[in-house]
C-alpha positions in Angstrom: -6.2 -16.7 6.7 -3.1 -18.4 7.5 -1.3 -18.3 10.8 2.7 -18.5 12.1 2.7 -22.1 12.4 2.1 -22.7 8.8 4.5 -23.4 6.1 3.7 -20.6 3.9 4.7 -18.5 6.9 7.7 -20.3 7.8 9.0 -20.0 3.8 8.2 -16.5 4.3 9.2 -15.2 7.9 10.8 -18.2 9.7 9.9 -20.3 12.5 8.9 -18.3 15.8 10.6 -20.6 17.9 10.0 -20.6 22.6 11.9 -17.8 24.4 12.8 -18.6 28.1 12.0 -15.5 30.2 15.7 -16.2 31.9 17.3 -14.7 29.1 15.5 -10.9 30.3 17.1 -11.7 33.7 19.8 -9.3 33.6 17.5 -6.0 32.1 14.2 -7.0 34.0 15.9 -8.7 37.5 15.3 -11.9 39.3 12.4 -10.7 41.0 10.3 -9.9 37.8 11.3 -13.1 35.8 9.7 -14.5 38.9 6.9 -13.0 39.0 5.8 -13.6 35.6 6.5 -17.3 35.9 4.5 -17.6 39.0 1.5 -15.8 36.8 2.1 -18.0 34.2 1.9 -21.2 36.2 -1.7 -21.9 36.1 -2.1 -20.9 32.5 0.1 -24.1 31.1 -1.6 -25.8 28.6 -3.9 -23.2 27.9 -4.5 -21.8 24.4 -3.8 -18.0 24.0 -4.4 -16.6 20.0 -3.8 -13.4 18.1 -5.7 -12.4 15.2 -4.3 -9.0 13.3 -4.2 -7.9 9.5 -0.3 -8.6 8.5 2.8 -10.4 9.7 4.6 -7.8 8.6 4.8 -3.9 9.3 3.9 -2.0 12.0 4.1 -2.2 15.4 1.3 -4.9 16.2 3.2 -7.2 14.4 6.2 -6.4 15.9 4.9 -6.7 19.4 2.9 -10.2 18.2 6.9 -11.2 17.3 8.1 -11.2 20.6 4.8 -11.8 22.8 4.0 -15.0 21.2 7.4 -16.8 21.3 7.7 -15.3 24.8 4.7 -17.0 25.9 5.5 -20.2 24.6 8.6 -20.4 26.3 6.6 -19.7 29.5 4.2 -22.8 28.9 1.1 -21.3 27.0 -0.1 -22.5 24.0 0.4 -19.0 21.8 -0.8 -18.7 18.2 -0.9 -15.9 15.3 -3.4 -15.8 12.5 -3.2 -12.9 9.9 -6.1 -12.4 7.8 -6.3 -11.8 3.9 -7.7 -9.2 2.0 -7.3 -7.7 -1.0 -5.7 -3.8 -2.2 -9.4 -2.8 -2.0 -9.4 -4.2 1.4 -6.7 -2.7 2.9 -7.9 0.8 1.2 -10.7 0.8 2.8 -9.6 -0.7 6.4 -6.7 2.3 5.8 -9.8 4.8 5.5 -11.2 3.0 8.5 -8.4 4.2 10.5 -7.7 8.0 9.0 -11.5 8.3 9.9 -11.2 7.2 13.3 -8.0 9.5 14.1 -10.4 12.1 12.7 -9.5 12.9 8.9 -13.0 12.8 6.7 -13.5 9.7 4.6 -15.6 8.4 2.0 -17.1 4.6 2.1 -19.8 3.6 0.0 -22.2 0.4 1.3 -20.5 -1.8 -1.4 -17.2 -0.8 0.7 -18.5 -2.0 4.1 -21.0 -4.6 3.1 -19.5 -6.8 -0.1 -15.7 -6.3 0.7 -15.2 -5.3 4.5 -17.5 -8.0 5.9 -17.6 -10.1 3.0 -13.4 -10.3 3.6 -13.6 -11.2 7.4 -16.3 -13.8 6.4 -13.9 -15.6 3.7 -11.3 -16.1 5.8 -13.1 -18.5 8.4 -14.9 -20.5 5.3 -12.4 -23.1 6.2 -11.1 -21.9 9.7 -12.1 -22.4 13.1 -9.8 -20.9 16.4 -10.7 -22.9 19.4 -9.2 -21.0 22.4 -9.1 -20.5 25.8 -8.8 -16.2 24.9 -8.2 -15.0 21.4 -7.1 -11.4 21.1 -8.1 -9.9 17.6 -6.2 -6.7 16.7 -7.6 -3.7 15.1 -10.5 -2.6 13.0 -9.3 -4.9 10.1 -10.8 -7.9 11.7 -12.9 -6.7 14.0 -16.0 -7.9 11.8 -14.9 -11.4 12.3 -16.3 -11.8 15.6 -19.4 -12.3 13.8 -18.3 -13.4 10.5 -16.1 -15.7 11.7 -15.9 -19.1 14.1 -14.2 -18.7 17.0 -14.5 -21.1 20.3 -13.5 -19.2 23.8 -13.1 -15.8 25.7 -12.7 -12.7 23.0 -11.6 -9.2 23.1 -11.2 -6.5 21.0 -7.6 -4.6 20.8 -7.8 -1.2 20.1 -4.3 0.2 19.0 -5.7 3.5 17.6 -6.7 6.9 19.0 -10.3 6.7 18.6 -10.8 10.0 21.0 -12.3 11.7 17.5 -13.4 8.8 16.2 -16.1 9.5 13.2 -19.7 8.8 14.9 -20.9 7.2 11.5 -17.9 4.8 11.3 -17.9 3.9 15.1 -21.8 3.4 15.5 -20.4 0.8 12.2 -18.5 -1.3 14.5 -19.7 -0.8 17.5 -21.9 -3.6 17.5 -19.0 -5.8 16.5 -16.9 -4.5 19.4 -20.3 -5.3 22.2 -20.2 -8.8 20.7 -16.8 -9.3 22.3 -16.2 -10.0 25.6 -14.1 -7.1 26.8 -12.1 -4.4 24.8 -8.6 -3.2 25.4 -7.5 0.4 24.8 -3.8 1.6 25.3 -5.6 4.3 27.4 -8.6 5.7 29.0 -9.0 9.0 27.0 -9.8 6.4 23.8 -12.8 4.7 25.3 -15.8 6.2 23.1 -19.6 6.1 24.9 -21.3 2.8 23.8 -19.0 0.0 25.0 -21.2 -2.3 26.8 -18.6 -5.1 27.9 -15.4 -4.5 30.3 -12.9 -2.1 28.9 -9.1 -2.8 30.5 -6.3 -0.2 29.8 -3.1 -2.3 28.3 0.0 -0.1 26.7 2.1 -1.5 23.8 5.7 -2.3 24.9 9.4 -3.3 22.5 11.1 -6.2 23.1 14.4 -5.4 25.0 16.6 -8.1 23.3 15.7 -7.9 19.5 18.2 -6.7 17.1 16.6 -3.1 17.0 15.9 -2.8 20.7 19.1 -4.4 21.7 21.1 -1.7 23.8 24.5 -1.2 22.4 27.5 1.6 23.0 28.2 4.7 21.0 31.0 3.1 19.0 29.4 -0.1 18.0 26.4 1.4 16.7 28.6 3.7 14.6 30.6 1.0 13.6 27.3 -1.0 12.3 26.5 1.8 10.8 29.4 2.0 8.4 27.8 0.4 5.5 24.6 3.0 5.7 27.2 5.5 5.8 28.5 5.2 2.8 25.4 3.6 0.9 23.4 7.0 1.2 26.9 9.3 1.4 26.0 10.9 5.0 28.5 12.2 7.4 28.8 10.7 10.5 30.1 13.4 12.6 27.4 15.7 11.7 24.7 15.9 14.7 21.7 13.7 13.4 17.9 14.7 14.1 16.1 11.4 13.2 12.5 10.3 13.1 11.3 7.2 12.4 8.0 6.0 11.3 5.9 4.9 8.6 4.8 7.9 5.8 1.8 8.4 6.9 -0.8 11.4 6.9 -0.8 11.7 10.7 2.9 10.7 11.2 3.6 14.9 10.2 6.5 14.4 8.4 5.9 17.4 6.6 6.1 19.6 9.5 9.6 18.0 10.6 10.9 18.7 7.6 9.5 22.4 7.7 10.6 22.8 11.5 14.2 21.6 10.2 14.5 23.9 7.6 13.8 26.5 9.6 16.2 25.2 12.3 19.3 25.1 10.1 19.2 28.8 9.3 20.0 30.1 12.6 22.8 30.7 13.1 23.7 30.4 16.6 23.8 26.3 14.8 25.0 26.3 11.6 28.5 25.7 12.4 27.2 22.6 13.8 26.0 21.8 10.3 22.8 19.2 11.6 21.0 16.6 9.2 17.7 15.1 9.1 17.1 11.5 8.7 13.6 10.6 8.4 13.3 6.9 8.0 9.8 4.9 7.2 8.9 1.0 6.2 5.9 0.1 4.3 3.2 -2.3 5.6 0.8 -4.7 3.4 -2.3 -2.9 4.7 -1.4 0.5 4.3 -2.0 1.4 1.0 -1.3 5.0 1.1 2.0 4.9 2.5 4.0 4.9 -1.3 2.0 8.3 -2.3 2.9 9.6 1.0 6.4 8.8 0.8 6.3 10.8 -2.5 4.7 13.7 -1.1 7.5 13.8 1.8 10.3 14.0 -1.1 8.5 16.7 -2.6 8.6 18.8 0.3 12.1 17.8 1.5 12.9 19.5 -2.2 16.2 18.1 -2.3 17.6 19.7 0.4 21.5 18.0 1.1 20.8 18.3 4.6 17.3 16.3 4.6 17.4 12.5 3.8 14.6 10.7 3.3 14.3 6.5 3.1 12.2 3.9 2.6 12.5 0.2 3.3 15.9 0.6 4.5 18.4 -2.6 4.3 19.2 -4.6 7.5 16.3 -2.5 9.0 16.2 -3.8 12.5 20.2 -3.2 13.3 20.0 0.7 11.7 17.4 1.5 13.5 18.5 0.8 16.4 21.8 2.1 15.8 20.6 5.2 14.5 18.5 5.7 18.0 21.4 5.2 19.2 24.1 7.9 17.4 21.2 10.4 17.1 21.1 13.4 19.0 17.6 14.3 19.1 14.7 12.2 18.2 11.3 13.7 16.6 8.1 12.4 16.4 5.6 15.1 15.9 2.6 12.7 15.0 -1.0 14.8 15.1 -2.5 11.6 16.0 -1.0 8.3 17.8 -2.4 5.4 19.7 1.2 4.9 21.5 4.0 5.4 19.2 6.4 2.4 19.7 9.2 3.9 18.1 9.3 7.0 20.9 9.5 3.8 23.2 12.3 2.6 21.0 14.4 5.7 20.9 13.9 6.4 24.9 15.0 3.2 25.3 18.5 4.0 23.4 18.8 7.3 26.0 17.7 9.6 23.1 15.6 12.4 24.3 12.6 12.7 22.2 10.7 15.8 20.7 7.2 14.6 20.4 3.6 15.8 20.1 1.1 15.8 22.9 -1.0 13.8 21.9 -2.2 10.4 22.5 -0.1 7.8 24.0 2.9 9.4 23.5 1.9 11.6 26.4 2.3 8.6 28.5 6.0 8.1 27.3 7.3 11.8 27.5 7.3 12.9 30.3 7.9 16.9 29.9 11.8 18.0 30.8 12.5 14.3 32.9 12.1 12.0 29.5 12.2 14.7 26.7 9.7 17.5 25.5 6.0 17.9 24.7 4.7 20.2 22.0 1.9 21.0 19.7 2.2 19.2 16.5 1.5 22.2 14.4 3.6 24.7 16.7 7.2 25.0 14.0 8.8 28.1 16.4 8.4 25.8 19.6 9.7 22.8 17.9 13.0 24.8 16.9 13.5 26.1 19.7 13.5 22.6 21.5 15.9 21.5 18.8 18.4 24.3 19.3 18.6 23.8 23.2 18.9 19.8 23.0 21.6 20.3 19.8 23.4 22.6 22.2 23.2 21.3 25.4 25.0 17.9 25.8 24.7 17.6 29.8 21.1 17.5 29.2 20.7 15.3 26.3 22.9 12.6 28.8 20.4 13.7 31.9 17.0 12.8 29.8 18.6 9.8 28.5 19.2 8.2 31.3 15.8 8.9 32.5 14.9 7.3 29.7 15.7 4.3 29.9 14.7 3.9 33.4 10.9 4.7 32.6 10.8 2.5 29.5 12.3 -0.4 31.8 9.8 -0.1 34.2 6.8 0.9 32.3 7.0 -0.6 28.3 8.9 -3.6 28.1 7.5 -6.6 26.7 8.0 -8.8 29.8 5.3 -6.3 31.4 2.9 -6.4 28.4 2.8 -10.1 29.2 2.7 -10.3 32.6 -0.1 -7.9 32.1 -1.8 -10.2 29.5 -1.4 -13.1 31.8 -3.1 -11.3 34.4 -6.4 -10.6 32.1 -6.5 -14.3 30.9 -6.0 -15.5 34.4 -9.6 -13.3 35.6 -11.2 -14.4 32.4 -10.7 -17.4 33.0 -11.7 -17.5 36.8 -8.5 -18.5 38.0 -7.9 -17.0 41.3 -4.9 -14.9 41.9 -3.6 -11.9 44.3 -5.2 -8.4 42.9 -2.7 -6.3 40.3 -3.7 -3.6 38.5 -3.9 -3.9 34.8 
């Protein structure tokens, strides 16, 4: 285990330096940069950790990017560990999650006894986190509220659908998940029966002023996009359907790119002559995503119209960019705990197609923010496709509602005001009632 302060992290990722809350003045306004200072006032001093399973990948470690920096600069003591494991032990913390989004998994005892536990136990050999409230991310190391040596308030973060959740693997780490103080759930359909401490509903949120998130015109973002352009020889002025996320079983690329091919043959559209862009990055603990990514080029077959990338350059500005140019944004997921990048491309004013499912159902909100449908449903898919492709006064009427949900509801100056509202009751601090 080593955390963000240290210079192998530093080398590595650079130095996550304070953030003053002014600099969200003119997205958030005066009156919410106030507010979160006045939460933050009696929590100076005090010491706030994270505890996840990489630095890098995936949109915990995103958030933990922003959150931690943002809380320094408001006077809290913030720290990141990331814990170490092995390929084995990312397999099988990988199978941890398919199982608990519902797909069937094997594990042996060897695989939960002499590497899952053994793993969280290593990596506080030499390591103890003394805190006022350490947050610990994920099943990954969930074990190590046991295994480990912590000092302080604890709770458990849940970023996953667990509304399926295999009995055998949850009754696992249940008992883990009792030993913490409270739990945290990005929403109340994902609390499972056996949670004996406080549960508190938190939703992720995107950091507004990052390169990605940043909100930027038409032209600029095509203008930033001139290199990626020409690197993967795609036309600019064709309409782009884009979905972004990592390959992943329950991430459905497969049915996008079915749903598109379908798509491009009527044609009421093909003079418009659309193109897919599907776009996913790899993460150090998921394992599987490589032999998914293959399986997605298999079915894409190909096709001039489809392209499909991986670990794209300058990541953070295309992405955003390309939220921004696209037309119609598609996440189709069969299974999601929120889906930060639906919050990413609402943000740019691109109206999403997305399943309705999980916490994405939070997000969309049917014909004001974009449209809900069955992940599995190809005929209702299309036909959202062809009336956003072909209906420009509506694509600019769900964008801008958009953009106004995501500013009030998912930005990451709520997640911390949120946060800061939690530690202040753990803590017994008194403070006027909010709902978390």
């Amino acid at each position: 285990m080593y955390d963000d302060q240290s210079e192998k992290y530093k080398k590595q990722y650079g130095e996550l330096k304070p953030v003053d809350i002014e600099k969200y003045m003119l997205i958030i306004g005066a009156k919410e940069v106030e507010e979160t200072k006045r939460l933050s006032g009696l929590l100076q001093g005090k010491i706030w950790c994270h505890v996840n399973s990489t630095f890098e990948g995936g949109g915990v470690a995103e958030m933990l990017k922003s959150v931690v920096p943002l809380a320094r600069g408001l006077g809290i003591n913030c720290k990141w560990y990331c814990i170490e494991g092995n390929e084995y032990f990312y397999s099988i913390t990988k199978r941890f999650h398919n199982i608990i989004q519902g797909l069937e998994q094997h594990f042996t005892i060897e695989d939960l006894l002499e590497t899952y536990l053994e793993t969280n136990k290593k990596n506080f050999e030499n390591k103890r986190i003394i805190s006022d409230m350490t947050i610990v991310h994920d099943p990954q190391p969930c074990a190590s509220i046991v295994h480990g040596n912590y000092e302080g308030k604890m709770i458990w973060r849940c970023h996953i659908d667990t509304s399926e959740a295999n009995e055998m693997i949850w009754n696992f780490l249940l008992p883990y998940i009792n030993n913490y103080d409270a739990s945290i759930f990005s929403q109340e359909d994902f609390v499972k029966q056996g949670i004996k401490k406080p549960v508190y509903q938190i939703t992720p949120a995107i950091d507004p002023l990052t390169d990605k998130n940043r909100q930027r015109s038409e032209k600029e973002a095509y203008d930033a996009l001139s290199p990626f352009w020409s690197k993967y020889n795609i036309d600019p002025d064709r309409p782009i359907i884009l979905s972004v996320s990592r390959y992943d079983v329950h991430k459905n690329q497969e049915k996008i790119i079915k749903a598109f091919k379908k798509f491009k043959k009527d044609k009421s559209i093909r003079d418009l002559k659309p193109i897919l862009i599907l776009v996913g990055n790899s993460a150090t603990d998921d394992p599987e995503g490589m032999e998914m990514y293959r399986k997605i080029k298999e079915t894409a077959n190909n096709d001039p119209d489809i392209y499909t990338l991986l670990n794209i350059e300058n990541n953070d500005e295309y992405i955003g960019a390309l939220m921004k140019v696209a037309k119609i944004f598609i996440h189709i997921a069969t299974k999601e705990g929120f889906g930060l990048v639906v919050t990413e491309a609402l943000w740019q004013g691109t109206p999403v197609i997305a399943s309705n499912v999980g916490g994405i159902k939070l997000q969309v909100i049917n014909g004001k923010t974009g449209y809900l449908v069955n992940p599995h449903d190809v005929s209702n898919i299309v036909i959202f496709m062809k009336y956003l492709l072909t209906n420009p006064d509506e694509r600019e009427k769900l964008g801008y509602n958009a953009i106004e949900y995501v500013r009030e509801n998912f930005l990451i100056t709520t997640l911390i005001k949120k946060y800061f509202i939690l530690m202040r009751f753990l803590l017994g601090i008194d403070f006027p009632y909010f709902r978390i």
